[in-house]
C-alpha positions as CSV (number, residue, x, y, z in Angstrom):
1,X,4.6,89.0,-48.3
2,X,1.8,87.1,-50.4
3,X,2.5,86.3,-53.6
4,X,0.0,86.2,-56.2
5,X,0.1,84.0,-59.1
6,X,-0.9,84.5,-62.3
7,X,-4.3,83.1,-63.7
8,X,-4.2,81.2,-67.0
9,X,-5.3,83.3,-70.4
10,X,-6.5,81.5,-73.7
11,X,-4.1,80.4,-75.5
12,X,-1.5,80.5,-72.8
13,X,0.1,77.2,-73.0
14,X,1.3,74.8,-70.4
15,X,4.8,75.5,-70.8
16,X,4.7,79.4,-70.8
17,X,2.1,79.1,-67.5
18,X,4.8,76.6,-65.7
19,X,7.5,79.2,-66.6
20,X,5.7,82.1,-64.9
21,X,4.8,79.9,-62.4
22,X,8.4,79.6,-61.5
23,X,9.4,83.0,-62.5
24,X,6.9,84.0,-59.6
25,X,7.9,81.6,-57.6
26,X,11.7,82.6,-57.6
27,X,11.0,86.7,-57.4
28,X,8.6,85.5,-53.7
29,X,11.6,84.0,-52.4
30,X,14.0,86.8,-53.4
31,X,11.6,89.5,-51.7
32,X,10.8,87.1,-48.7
33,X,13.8,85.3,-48.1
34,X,13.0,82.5,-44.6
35,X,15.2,84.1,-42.2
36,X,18.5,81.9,-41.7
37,X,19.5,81.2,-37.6
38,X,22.6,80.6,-36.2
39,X,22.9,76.8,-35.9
40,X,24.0,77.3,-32.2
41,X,19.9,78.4,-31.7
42,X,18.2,75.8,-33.7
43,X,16.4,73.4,-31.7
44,X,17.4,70.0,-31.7
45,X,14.4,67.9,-33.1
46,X,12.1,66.4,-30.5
47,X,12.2,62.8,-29.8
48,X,10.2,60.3,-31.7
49,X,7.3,59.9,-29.1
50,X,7.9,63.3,-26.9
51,X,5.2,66.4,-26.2
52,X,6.4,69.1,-27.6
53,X,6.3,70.9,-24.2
54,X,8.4,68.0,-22.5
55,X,10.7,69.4,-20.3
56,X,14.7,67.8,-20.3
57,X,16.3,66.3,-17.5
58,X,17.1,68.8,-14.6
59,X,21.0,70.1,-14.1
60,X,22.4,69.3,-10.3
61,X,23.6,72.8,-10.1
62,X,25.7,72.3,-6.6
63,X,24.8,75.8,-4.6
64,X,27.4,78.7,-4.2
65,X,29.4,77.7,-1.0
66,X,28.3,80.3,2.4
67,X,30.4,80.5,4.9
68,X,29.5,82.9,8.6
69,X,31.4,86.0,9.2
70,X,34.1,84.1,11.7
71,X,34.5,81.5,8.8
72,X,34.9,83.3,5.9
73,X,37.8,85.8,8.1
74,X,39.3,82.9,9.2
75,X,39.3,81.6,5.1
76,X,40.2,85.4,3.9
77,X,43.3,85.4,6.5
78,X,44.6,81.9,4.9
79,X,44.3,83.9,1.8
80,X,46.4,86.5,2.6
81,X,49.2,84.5,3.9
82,X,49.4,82.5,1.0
83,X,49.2,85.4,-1.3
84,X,52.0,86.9,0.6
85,X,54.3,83.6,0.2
86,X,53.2,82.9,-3.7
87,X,53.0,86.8,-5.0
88,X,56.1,89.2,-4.8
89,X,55.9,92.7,-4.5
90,X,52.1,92.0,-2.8
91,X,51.7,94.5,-0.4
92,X,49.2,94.9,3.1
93,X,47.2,97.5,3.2
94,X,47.4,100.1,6.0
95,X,44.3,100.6,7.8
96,X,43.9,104.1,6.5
97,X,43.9,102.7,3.0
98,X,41.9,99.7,3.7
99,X,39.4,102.1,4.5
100,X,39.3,103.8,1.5
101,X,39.4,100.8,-0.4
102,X,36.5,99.7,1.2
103,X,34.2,103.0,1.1
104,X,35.7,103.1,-2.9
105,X,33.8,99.5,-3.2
106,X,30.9,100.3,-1.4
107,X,30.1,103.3,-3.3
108,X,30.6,101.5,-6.6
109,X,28.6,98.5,-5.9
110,X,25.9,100.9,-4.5
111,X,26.0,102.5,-7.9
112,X,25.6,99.7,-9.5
113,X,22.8,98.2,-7.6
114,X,24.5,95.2,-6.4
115,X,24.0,93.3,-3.2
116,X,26.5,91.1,-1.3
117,X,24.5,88.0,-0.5
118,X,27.0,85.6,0.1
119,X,30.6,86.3,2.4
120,X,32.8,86.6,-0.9
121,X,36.2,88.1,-1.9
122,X,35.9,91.0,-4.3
123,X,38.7,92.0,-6.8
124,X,38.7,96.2,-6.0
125,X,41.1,97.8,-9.0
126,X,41.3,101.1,-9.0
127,X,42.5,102.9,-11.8
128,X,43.6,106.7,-10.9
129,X,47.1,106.9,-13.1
130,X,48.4,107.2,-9.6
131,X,47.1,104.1,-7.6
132,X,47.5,101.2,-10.4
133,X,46.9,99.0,-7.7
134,X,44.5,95.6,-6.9
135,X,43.0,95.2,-3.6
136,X,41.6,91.9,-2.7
137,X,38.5,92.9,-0.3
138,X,36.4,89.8,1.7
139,X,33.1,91.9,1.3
140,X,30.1,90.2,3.9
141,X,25.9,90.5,3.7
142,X,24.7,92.7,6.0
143,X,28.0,93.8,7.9
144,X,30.2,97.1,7.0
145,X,32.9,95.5,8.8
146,X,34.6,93.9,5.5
147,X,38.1,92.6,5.8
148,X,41.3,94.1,3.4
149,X,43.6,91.6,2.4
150,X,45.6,93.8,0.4
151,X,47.1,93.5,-3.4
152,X,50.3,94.3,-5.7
153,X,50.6,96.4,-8.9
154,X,48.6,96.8,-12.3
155,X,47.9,98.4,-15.6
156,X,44.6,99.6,-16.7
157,X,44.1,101.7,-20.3
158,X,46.1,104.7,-21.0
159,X,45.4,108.0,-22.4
160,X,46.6,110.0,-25.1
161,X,47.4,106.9,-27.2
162,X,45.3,106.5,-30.3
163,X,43.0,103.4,-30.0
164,X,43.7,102.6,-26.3
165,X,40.7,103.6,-24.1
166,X,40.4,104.2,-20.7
167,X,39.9,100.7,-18.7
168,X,35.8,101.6,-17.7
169,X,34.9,102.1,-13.6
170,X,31.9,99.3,-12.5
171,X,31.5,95.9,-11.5
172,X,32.2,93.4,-13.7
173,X,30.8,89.4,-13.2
174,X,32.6,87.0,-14.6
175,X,29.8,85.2,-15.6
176,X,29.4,81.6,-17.5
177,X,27.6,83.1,-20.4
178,X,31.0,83.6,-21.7
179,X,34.0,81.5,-21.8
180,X,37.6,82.8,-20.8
181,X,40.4,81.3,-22.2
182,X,44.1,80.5,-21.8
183,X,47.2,82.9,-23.8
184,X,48.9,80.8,-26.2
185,X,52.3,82.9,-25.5
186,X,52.4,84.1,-28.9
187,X,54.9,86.6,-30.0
188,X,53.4,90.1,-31.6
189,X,55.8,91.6,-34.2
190,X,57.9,93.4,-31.6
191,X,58.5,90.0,-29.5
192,X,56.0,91.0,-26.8
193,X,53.7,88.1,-25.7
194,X,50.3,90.5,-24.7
195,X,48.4,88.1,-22.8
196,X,51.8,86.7,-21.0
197,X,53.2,83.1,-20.7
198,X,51.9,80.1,-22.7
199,X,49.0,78.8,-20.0
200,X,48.0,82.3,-18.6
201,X,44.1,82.7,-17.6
202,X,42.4,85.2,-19.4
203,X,38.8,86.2,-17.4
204,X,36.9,87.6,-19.8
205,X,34.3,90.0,-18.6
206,X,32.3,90.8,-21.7
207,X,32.0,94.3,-24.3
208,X,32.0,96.8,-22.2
209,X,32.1,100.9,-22.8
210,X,34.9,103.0,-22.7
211,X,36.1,106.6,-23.3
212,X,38.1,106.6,-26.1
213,X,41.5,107.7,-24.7
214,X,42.8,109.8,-26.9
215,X,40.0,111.6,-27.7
216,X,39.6,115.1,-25.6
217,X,35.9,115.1,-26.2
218,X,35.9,111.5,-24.0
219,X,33.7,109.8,-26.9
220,X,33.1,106.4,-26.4
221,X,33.6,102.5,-28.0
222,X,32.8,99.0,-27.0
223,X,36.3,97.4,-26.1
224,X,36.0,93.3,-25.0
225,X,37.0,93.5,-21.1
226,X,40.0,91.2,-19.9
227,X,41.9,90.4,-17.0
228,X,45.1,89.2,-17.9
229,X,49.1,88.7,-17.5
230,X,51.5,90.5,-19.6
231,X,55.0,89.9,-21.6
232,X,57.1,88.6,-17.7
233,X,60.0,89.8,-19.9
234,X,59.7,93.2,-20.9
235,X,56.4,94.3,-19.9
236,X,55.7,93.0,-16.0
237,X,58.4,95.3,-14.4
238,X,56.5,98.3,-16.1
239,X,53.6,97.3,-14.4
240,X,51.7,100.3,-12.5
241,X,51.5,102.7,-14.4
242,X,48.6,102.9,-17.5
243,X,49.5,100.9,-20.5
244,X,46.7,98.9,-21.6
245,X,44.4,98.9,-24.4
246,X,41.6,99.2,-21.5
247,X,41.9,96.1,-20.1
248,X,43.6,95.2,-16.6
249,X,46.8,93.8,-16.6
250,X,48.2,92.1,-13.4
251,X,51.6,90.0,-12.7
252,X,52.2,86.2,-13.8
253,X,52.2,85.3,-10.0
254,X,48.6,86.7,-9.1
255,X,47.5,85.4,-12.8
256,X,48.2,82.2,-11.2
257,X,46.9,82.6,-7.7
258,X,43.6,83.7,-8.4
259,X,43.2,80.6,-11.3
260,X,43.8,77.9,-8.9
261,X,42.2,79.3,-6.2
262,X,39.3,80.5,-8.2
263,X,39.2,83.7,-6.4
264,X,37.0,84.8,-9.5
265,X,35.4,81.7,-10.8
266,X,32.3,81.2,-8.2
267,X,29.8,80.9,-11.0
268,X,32.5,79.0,-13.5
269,X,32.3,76.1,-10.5
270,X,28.9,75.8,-11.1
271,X,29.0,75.6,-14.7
272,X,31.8,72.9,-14.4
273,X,29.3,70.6,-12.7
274,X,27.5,70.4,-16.2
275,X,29.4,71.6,-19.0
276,X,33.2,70.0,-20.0
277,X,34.3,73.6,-21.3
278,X,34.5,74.9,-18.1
279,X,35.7,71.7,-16.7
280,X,38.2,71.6,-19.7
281,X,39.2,75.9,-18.7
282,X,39.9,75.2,-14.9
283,X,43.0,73.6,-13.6
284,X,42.5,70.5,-12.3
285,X,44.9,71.0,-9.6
286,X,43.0,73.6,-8.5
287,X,41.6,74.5,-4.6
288,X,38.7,76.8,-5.1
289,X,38.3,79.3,-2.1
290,X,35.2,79.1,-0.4
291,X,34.9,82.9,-0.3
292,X,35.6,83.0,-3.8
293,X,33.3,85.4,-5.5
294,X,32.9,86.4,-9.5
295,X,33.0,90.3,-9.7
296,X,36.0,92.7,-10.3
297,X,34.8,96.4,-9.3
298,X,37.0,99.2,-10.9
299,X,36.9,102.2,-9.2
300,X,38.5,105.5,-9.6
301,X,40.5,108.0,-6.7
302,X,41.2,110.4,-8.8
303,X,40.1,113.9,-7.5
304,X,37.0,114.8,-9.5
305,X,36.4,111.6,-10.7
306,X,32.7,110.3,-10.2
307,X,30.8,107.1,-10.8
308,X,30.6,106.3,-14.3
């Protein structure tokens, strides 16, 4: 907006002409206002000396570990034996069911345009009211011959519950332009701790759309996305069947498997090489899987159900 000033009359004097002066002034900046920014997107100042179009110095970003087919079954079988010690109630699946978690997968990945490019495990949830089940799945560029490792028990959103939605069918990257977090084991005012344990991960997988589950007409909302454990005293033994909000509950045990193994945090190693908040998130005990991968695909076997 240009803001025109008023020129001086006879007579006018100095004082009344500085006062409209600032009157106008005042009413350019009210109908102009200079935009305010964030002060995470302000630009730190340029050094003394420095081109404006100087580049900084470039990240070491290590590369996303690649292992062969016979490597990464070898890895994925390691996997499974240790999930079977460290995570009760985990369960093999049959090769009738591996095969339908693996065509499930395919078809939602092929949905969602998405292309394995690296041998990489894949967190397969599918949320049919009665499934409630995880199914770790090695998936492998350019072979159909992917490998089930099998899984244990969830909870994804339930219907008919006002302001719970149903947990959303896709794939979902856990991706470093967000930051996960850890429960604090806080107590709601019923006693229940809803993220689990003091210490649990949380993988948060962004805003993400969801039918509204207790709604009939299956209108949608934004809900925030999590993976996460769940009260170990009251609220883990009810686990598969629906109870979420919309997010995916799992047990404390897996919670704890898949953080120091990293099963989901391919991309979160990566940003650890360069940034202390991801360093700071990731146990440092930890013994990232080189087949880990960074995508949780929610499918659903309900009859009639499509691709959403």
């Amino acid at each position: 907006m240009r803001t025109v000033f008023p020129a001086a009359v006879p007579g006018m004097g100095a004082g009344v002409l500085a006062l409209l002066f600032l009157l106008c002034a005042a009413d350019a900046a009210l109908a102009d206002p200079m935009p305010l920014l964030p002060e995470a997107v302000v630009p730190p100042p340029a050094p003394v000396g420095a081109s404006a179009d100087q580049a900084g110095p470039a990240l070491d970003v290590s590369p996303l570990p690649a292992l062969d087919d016979d490597a990464a079954r070898s890895e994925a079988r390691h996997l499974l034996q240790a999930m079977q010690r460290e995570v009760p109630h985990f369960q093999v699946a049959s090769p009738e069911d591996a095969a339908r978690w693996i065509m499930l997968a395919h078809a939602q990945l092929a949905h969602a345009n998405i292309t394995i490019d690296r041998a990489q495990v894949l967190m397969v949830v599918d949320r049919n009211p009665r499934v409630q089940r995880v199914c770790f799945v090695l998936a492998l560029p350019d072979n159909e011959e992917w490998l089930v490792l099998g899984g244990t028990r969830v909870s994804t959103g339930q219907a008919g519950r006002k302001y719970y939605y149903l947990t959303p069918t896709g794939v979902f990257i856990n991706s470093p332009d967000r930051l996960g977090y850890r429960a604090e084991g806080t107590r709601n005012e019923h006693g229940i701790r809803g993220l689990g344990a003091r210490g649990m991960r949380v993988w948060d997988m962004g805003w993400q759309w969801a039918v509204k589950g207790w709604r009939p007409d299956r209108e949608q909302g934004q809900i925030r996305l999590e993976i996460h454990a769940t009260d170990p005293d009251f609220l883990e033994a009810r686990l598969g069947r629906p109870a979420s909000e919309g997010c995916v509950r799992i047990p404390a045990a897996l919670n704890r498997f898949m953080d120091r193994h990293g099963l989901l945090d391919a991309q979160y190693e990566q940003a650890a090489s360069y940034d202390g908040r991801f360093r700071a998130l990731l146990p440092r005990d930890r013994t990232p899987s080189p087949i880990a991968g960074d995508a949780m695909v929610v499918v659903d076997s309900s009859p009639g159900e499509g691709m959403t």
